[in-house]
C-alpha positions in Angstrom: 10.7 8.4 10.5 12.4 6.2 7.9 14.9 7.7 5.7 13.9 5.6 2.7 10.4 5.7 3.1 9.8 9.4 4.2 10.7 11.0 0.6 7.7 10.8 -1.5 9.3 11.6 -4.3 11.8 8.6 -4.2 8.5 6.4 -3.9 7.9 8.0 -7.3 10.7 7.8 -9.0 10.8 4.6 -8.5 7.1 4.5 -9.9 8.8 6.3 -13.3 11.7 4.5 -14.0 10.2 1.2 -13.0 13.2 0.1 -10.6 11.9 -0.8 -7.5 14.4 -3.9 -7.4 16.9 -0.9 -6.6 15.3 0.0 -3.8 17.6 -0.1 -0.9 15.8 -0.7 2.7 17.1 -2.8 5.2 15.3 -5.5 7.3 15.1 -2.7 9.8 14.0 -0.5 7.4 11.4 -2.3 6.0 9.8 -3.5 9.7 9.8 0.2 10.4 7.7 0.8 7.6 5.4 -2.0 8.5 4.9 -0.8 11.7 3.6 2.7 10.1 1.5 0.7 8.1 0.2 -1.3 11.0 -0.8 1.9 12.5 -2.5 3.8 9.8 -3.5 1.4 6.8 -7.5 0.1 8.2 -8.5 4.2 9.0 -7.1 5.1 5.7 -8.6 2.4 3.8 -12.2 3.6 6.0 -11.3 6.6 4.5 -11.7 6.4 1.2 -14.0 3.7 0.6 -16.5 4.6 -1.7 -14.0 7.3 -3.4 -11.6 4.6 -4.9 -13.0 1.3 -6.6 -13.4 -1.7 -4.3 -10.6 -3.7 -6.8 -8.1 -0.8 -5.9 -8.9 -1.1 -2.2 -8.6 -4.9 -2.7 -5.1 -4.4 -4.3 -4.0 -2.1 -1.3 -5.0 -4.8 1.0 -2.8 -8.0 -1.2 0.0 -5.5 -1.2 -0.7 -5.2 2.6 -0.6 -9.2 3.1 2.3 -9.4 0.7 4.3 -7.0 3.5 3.5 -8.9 5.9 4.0 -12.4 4.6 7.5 -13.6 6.2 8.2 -15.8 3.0 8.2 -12.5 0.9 11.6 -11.5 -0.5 12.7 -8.6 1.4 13.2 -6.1 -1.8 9.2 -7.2 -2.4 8.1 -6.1 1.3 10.2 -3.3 0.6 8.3 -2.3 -2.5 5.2 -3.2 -0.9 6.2 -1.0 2.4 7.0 2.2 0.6 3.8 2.3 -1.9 1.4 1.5 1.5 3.5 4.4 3.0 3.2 6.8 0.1 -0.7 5.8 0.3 -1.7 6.3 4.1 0.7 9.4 4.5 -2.1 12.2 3.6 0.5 14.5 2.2 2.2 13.6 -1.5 2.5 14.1 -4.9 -1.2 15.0 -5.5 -3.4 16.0 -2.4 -5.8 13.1 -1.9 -8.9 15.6 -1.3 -8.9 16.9 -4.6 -11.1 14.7 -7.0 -8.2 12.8 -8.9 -5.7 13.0 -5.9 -6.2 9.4 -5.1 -4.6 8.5 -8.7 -1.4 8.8 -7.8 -1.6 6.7 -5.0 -3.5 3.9 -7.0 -0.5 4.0 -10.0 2.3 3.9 -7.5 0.1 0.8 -6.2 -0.1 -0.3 -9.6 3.5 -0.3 -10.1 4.8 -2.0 -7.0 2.5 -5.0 -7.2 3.4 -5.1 -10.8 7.2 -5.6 -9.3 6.0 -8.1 -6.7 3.4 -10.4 -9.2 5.7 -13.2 -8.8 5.3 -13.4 -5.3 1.1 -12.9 -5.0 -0.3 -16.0 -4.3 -3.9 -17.1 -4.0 -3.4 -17.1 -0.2 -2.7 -12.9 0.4 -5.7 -12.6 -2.3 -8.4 -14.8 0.0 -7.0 -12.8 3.0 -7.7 -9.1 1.2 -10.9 -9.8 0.3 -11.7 -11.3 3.6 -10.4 -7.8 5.1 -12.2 -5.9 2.5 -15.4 -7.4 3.4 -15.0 -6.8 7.0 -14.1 -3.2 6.5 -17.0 -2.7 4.3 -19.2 -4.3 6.7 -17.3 -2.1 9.5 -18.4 0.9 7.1 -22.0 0.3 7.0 -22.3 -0.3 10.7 -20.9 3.5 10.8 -23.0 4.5 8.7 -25.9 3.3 9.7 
């Protein structure tokens, strides 16, 4: 897989020292990575509905839209690449079964999409919340 994106512990560090600028993916890189998202993202984000506040899942879904958004800066869709990576891949800093393993994920998250702000607009927002609401209503079919 990607050589950038792979070490979960570079997805942290960046987290730490607040330098996700620095992050150095290429346009090659980066689609990789959103092609791994592509793949993964709506079964995790199934997954832990109902274990991770719905304005969490929300931001996982902007950061998701912000990716994907050609108009994005490319060190932004890298940001937003590696934290949706570090989030779907099951194994990382914390285990996401225990109770709080999920909080690493969601600060990571945190982090990244405080990086990309600039570049939100009201536009990847509407889209997240329309996913979220089919997802949840995609849930409650299953469950029912």
């Amino acid at each position: 897989m990607l050589r950038v994106f792979t070490r979960r512990n570079r997805a942290l560090y960046r987290y730490f020292k607040g330098k996700w600028e620095d992050l150095d993916a290429s346009e090659e890189e980066v689609h990789q990575a959103e092609e791994e998202v592509e793949k993964n993202l709506t079964s995790k984000v199934l997954s832990v509905l109902g274990r991770l506040a719905e304005s969490v899942v929300e931001d996982i879904l902007v950061a998701y839209h912000v990716m994907r958004d050609p108009g994005t800066p490319l060190p932004v869709r890298a940001a937003m690449a590696a934290a949706l990576v570090y989030f779907i891949t099951p194994l990382d800093g914390v285990a996401d079964v225990v109770p709080f393993g999920l909080a690493d994920d969601a600060a990571i998250l945190a982090s990244a999409l405080t990086f990309a702000s600039r570049h939100i607009t009201e536009e990847h927002r509407a889209k997240a919340r329309e996913r979220m609401d089919a997802l949840l209503r995609r849930k409650a079919r299953a469950e029912a």
